[in-house]
C-alpha positions in Angstrom: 57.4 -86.1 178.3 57.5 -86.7 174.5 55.6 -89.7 173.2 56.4 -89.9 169.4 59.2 -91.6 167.5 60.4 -90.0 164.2 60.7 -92.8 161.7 62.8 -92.4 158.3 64.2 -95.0 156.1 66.3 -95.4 153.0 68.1 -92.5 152.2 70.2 -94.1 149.6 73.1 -91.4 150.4 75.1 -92.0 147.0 73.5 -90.3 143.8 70.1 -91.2 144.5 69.9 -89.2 148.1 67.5 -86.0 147.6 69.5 -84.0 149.8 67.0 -81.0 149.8 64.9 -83.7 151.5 67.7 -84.3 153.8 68.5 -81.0 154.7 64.2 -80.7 155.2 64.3 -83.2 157.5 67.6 -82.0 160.0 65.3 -78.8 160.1 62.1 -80.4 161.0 63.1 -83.0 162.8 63.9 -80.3 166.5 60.0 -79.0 166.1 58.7 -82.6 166.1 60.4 -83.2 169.6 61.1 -86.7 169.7 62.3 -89.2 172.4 64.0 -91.3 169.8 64.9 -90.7 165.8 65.2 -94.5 164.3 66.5 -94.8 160.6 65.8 -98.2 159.5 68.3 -99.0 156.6 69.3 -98.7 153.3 71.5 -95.6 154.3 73.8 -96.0 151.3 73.7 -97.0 147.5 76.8 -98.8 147.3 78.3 -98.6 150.8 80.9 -96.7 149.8 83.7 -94.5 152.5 82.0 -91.4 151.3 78.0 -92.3 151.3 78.5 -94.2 154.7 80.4 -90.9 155.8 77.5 -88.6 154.5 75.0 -91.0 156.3 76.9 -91.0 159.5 77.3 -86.9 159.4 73.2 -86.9 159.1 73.1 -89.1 162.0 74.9 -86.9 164.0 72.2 -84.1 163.3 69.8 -85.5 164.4 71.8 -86.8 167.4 71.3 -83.3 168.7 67.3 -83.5 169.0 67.3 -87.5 170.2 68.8 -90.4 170.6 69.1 -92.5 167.0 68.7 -96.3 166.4 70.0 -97.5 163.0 70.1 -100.8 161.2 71.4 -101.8 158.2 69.5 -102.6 154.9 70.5 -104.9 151.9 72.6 -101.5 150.7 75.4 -101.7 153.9 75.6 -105.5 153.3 78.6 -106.3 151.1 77.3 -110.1 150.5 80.2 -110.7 147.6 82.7 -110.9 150.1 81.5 -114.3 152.0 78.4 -115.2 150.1 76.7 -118.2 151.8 79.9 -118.8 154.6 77.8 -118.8 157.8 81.0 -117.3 159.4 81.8 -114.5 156.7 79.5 -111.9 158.7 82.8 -109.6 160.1 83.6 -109.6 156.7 80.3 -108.3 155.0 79.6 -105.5 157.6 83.0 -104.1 157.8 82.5 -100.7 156.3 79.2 -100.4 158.1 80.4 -100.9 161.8 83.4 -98.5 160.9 81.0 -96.2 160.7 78.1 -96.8 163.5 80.3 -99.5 165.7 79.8 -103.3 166.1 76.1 -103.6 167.1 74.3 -104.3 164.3 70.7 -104.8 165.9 70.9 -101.5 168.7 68.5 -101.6 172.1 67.7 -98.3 173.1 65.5 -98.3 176.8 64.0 -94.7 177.2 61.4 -94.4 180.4 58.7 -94.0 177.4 59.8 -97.0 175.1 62.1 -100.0 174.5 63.3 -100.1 171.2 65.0 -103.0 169.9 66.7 -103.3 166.5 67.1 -106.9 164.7 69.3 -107.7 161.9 67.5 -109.0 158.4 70.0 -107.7 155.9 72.2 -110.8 155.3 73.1 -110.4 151.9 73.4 -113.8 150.1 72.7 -116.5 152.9 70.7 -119.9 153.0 67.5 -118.1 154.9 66.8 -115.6 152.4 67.2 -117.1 149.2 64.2 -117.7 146.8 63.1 -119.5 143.8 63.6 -115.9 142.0 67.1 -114.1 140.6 65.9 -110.7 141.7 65.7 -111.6 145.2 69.5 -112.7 145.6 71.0 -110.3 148.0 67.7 -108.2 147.9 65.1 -110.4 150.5 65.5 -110.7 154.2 66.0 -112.9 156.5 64.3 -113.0 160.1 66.2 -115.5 162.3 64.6 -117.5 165.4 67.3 -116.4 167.7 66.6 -112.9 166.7 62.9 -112.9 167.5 63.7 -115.1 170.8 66.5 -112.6 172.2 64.3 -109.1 171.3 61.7 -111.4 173.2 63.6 -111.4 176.0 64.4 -107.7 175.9 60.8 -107.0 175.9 60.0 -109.2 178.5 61.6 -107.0 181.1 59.8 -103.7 180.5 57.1 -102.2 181.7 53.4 -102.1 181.2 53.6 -98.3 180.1 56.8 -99.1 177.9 56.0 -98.8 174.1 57.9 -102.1 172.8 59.3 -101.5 169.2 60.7 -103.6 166.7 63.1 -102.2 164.2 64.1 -103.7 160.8 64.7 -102.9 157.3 62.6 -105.3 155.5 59.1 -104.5 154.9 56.6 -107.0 156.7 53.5 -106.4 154.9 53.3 -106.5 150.9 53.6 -102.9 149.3 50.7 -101.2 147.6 52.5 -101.1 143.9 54.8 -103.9 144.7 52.9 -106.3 146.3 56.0 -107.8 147.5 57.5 -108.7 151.4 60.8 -107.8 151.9 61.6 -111.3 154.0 61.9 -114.7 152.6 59.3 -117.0 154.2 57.5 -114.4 155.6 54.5 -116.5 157.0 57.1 -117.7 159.6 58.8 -114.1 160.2 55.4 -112.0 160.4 54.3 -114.9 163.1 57.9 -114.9 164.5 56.8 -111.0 164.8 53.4 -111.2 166.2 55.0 -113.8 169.1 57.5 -111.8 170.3 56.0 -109.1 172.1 55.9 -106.1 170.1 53.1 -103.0 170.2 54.7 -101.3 166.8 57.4 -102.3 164.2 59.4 -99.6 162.1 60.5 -100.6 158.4 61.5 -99.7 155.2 62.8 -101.1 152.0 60.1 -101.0 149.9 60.1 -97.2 149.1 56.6 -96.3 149.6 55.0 -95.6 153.1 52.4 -97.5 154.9 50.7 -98.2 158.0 49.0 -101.0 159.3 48.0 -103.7 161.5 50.5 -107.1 161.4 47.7 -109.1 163.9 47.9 -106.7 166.9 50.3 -104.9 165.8 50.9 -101.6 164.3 53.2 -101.6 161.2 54.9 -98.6 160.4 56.5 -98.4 156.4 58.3 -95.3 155.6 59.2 -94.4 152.2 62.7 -93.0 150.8 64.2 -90.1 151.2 65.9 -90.3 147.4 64.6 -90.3 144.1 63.5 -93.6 144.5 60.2 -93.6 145.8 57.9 -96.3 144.0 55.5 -95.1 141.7 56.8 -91.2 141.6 55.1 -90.3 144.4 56.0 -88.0 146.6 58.9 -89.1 149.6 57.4 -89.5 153.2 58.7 -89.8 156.3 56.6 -91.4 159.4 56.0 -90.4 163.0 54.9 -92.7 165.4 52.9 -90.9 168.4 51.4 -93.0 171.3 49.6 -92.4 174.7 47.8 -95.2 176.9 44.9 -95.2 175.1 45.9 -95.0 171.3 48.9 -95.3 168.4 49.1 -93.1 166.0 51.2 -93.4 163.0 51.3 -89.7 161.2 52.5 -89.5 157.4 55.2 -86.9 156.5 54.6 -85.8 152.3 57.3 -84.1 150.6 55.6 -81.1 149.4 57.6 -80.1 145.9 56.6 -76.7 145.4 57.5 -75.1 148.6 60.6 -78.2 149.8 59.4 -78.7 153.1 57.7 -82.1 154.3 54.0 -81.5 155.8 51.8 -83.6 157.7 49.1 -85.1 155.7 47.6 -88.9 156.4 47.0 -90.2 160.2 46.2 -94.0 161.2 45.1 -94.4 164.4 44.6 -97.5 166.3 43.5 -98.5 169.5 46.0 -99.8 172.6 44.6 -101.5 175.2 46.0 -100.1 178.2 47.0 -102.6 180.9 48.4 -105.6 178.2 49.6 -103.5 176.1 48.2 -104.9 173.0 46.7 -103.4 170.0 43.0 -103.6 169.3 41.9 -102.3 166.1 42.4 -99.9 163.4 40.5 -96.6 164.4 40.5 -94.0 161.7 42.3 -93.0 158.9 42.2 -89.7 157.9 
């Protein structure tokens, strides 16, 4: 039985998508043998027919190796169209959902691991705006009913079950940014911690990362465009897990020969019958 979880994020399909990157990963992606792909926003630029098309198609690919959980990021949110109207939300996500239906936070239960998706890209609304310009439409928003129904979800698996949280928004500040990706985040990354997860996949701040939130593993990837903070190389993640451990295993674009290889590896201890998450092992 596969254990590991292929984790990509913002692949900006639009002008910034590398799609030699793209195509790297469709071919990769079979050998790695997942149980689950998830892609955890920012799919488009500008959430255009033809980016959202290219990002569905992509999708689809990797459909044929495993089942795929996607969530939107700030790109899919089209915010101008019922800025701060608490009932506008049909309205801002209608070119998404054409695309990958109505369900814009996806649970996926495998025998292996529950993986539960929860919205933060709100575009312009009252819980993710900040004293600063640049955050308009840009920061996330973690809601209290989303944290208490993913709760709930996790609260019927079992003890073996890896419980993962998806989201766009990056929950720990980035190494060049040294930014969050939610408003208020104190309250979202205890929101977090509170509601049961072993492991939470993000993305938005274009540079990888993998860490402890409390007891709990953080996966960042990076982009898969030309994007990626600081012109470093693009990454992708994969999460691996057995009862004893959580490993989250780097994926670096290697320019020369186009092909991604596996380079960094954080480990962490799981402690077996709770659950929980004990300490950063190695890094290597």
């Amino acid at each position: 039985m596969s254990r590991s979880i292929v984790h990509l994020s913002d692949p900006h399909f639009g002008k910034l998508a590398d799609l030699a990157q793209i195509e790297a990963v469709e071919d990769l992606v079979p050998d790695l043998e997942p149980c689950a792909v998830v892609i955890s926003g920012d799919l488009t630029q500008r959430s255009r027919h033809g980016e959202l098309q290219a990002a569905k198609a992509f999708a689809k690919e990797l459909e044929r190796t495993a089942p795929v959980v996607v969530v939107p990021g700030n790109h899919e949110v089209q915010w101008w169209r019922r800025p701060l109207v608490p009932f506008g939300r049909e309205a801002k996500y209608r070119k998404y959902t054409q695309y990958f239906g109505p369900i814009l936070a996806p649970t996926l239960t495998l025998p292996e691991a529950c993986l539960a998706g929860v919205l933060t890209s709100h575009g312009v609304c009252w819980g993710s705006l900040t004293l600063r310009m640049r955050d308009i439409a840009v920061k996330g928003h973690l809601p209290k009913s989303e944290v208490q129904r993913v709760k709930r979800v996790f609260e019927q698996t079992n003890p073996g079950q890896l419980r993962v949280l998806v989201i766009h928004h990056n929950v720990l500040p980035g190494e060049i940014s040294e930014r969050i990706g939610l408003a208020r985040w104190k309250r979202a990354q205890s929101r977090i911690v509170e509601c049961g997860a072993d492991v939470v996949l993000c993305g938005h701040d274009h540079q990888e990362r993998a860490d402890l939130l409390d007891n709990v593993v953080v996966s960042c990837a990076g982009t898969l465009s030309s994007r990626s903070r600081g012109e470093r190389a693009a990454v992708f993640n994969r999460v691996c897990w057995d009862d004893d451990s959580i490993q989250v295993e780097i994926y670096r674009w290697d320019v020369d020969r186009h092909v991604f290889r596996r380079s960094d590896v954080y480990a962490f201890g799981r402690v077996k019958k709770r659950n929980d998450i004990k300490v950063a092992a190695s890094v290597g």
